[in-house]
C-alpha positions as CSV (number, residue, x, y, z in Angstrom):
1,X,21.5,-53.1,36.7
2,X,18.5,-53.4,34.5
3,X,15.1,-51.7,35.4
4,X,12.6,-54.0,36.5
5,X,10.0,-53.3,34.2
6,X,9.4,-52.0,30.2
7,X,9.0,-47.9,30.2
8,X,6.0,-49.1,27.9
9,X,4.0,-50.4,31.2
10,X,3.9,-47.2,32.2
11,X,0.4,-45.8,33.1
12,X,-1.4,-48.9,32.5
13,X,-4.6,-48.9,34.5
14,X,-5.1,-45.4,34.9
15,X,-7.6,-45.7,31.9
16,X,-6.7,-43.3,29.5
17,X,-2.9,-44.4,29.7
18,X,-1.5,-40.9,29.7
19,X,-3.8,-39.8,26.4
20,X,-6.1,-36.9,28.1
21,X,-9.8,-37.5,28.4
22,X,-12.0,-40.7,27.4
23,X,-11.6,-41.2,23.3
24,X,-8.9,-38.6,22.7
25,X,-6.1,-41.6,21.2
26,X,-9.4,-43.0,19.6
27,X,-10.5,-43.5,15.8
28,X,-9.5,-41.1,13.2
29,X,-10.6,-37.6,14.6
30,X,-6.6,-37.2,15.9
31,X,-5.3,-37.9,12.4
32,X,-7.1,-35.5,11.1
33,X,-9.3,-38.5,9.1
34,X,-9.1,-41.4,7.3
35,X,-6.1,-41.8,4.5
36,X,-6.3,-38.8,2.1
37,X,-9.4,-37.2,3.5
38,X,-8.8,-33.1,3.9
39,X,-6.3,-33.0,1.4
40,X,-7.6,-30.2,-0.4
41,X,-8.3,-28.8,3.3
42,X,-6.8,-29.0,6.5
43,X,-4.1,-31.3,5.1
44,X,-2.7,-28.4,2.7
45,X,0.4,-27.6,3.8
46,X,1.5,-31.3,4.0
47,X,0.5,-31.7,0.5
48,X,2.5,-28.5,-0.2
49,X,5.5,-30.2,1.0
50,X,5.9,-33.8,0.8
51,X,3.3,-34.4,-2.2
52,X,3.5,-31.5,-4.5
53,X,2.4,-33.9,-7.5
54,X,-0.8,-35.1,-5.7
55,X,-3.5,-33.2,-7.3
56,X,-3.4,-32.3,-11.2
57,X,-2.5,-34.7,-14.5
58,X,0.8,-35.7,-15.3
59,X,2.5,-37.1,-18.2
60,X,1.6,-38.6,-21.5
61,X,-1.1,-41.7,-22.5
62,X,-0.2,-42.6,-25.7
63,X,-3.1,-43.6,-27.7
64,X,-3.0,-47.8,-28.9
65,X,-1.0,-48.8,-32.3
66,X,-2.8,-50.9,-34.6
67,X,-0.5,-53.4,-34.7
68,X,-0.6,-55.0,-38.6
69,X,0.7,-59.1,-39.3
70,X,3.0,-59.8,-42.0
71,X,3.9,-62.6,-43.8
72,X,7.2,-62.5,-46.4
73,X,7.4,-64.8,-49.1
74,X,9.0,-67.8,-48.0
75,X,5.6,-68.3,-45.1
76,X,3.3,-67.4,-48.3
77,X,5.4,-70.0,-50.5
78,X,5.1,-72.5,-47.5
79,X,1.2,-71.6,-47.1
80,X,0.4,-72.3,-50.4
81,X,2.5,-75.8,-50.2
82,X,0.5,-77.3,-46.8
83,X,-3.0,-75.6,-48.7
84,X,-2.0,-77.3,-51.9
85,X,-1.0,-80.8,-50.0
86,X,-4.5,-80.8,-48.2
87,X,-6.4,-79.6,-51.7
88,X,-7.9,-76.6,-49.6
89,X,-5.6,-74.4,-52.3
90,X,-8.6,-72.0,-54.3
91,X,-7.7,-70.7,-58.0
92,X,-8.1,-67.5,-59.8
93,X,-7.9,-66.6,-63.5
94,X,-6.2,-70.5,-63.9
95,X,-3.4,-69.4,-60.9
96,X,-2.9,-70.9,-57.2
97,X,-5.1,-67.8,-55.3
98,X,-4.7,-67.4,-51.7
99,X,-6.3,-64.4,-49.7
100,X,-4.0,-63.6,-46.0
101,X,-7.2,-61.8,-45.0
102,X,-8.5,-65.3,-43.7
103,X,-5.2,-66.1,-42.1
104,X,-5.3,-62.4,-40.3
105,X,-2.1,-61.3,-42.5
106,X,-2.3,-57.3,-43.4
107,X,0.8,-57.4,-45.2
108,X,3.0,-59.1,-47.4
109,X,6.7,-58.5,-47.2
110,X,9.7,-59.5,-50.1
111,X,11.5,-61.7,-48.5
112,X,12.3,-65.1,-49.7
113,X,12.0,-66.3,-53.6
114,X,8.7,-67.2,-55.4
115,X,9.0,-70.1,-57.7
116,X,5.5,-70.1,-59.6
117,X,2.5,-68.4,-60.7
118,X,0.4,-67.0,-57.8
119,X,-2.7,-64.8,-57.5
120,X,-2.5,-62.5,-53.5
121,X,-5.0,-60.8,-52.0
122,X,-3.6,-58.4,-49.2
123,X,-4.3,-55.2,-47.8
124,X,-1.0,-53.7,-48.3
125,X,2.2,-54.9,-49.3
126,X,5.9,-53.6,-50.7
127,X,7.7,-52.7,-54.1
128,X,9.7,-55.7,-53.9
129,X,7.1,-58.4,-52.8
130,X,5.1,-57.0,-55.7
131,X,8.2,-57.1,-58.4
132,X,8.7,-60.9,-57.4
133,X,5.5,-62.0,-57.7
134,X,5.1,-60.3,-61.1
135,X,8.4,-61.6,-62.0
136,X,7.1,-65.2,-61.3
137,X,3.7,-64.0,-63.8
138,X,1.3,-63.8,-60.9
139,X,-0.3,-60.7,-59.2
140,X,-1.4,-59.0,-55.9
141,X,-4.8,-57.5,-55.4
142,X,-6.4,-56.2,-52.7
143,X,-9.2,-58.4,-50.9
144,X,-11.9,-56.1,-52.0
145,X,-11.2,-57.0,-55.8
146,X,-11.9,-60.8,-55.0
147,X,-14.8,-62.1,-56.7
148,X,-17.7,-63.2,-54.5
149,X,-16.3,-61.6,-51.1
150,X,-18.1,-58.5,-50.0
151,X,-15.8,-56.0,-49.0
């Protein structure tokens, strides 16, 4: 047969329920304080032995990349079509000129073909984007050689 009442109802009414004198089983004096407080103190030992890593640095913040667009040449080829089919498309030295600084491109790559004579601006781009466009008798420079753009 069951008992008739919960162990936990134990001691209720006595006022201090079993926990000593008036405020012992109170607030956060019999924890030793709130959350982390005496850590570096009275809390040592636990520290020692179930948080070893708790005070000190640890690992590696690896500083930000500067991440750079690219554009090959078919986008550039298809840029200068939509520029061209608005009439927005600039020239220089009598070529089609388009500068990927506006469009927030930092480099050109070589792939895809390039069909006509076209004048680049860029910050950096490679061997064979280069050879292609000289191939098709047009040129890269870099956006502080434009004409009438500070750089």
């Amino acid at each position: 047969m069951g008992t008739r009442h919960r162990k936990s109802r134990k001691r209720r009414g006595s006022r201090t329920c079993g926990w000593g004198q008036i405020g012992q089983h109170r607030k956060s004096g019999s924890r030793g304080g709130h959350g982390h407080a005496g850590m570096h103190k009275h809390k040592w030992t636990w520290v020692l032995k179930y948080a070893p890593d708790y005070f000190g640095r640890h690992g590696f913040h690896r500083p930000n990349r500067r991440e750079i667009r690219s554009m090959n040449l078919i986008q550039l080829m298809t840029l200068v079509e939509n520029l061209e089919r608005r009439g927005e498309l600039k020239t220089l030295e009598g070529a089609p000129f388009v500068n990927l600084s506006e469009y927030g491109v930092g480099k050109l790559v070589g792939r895809g073909r390039v069909d006509r004579r076209l004048v680049v601006a860029v910050e950096s781009w490679t061997e064979k984007a280069e050879k292609m466009i000289k191939e098709a008798g047009g040129k890269i420079i870099s956006p502080k050689e434009v004409p009438g753009v500070a750089g």
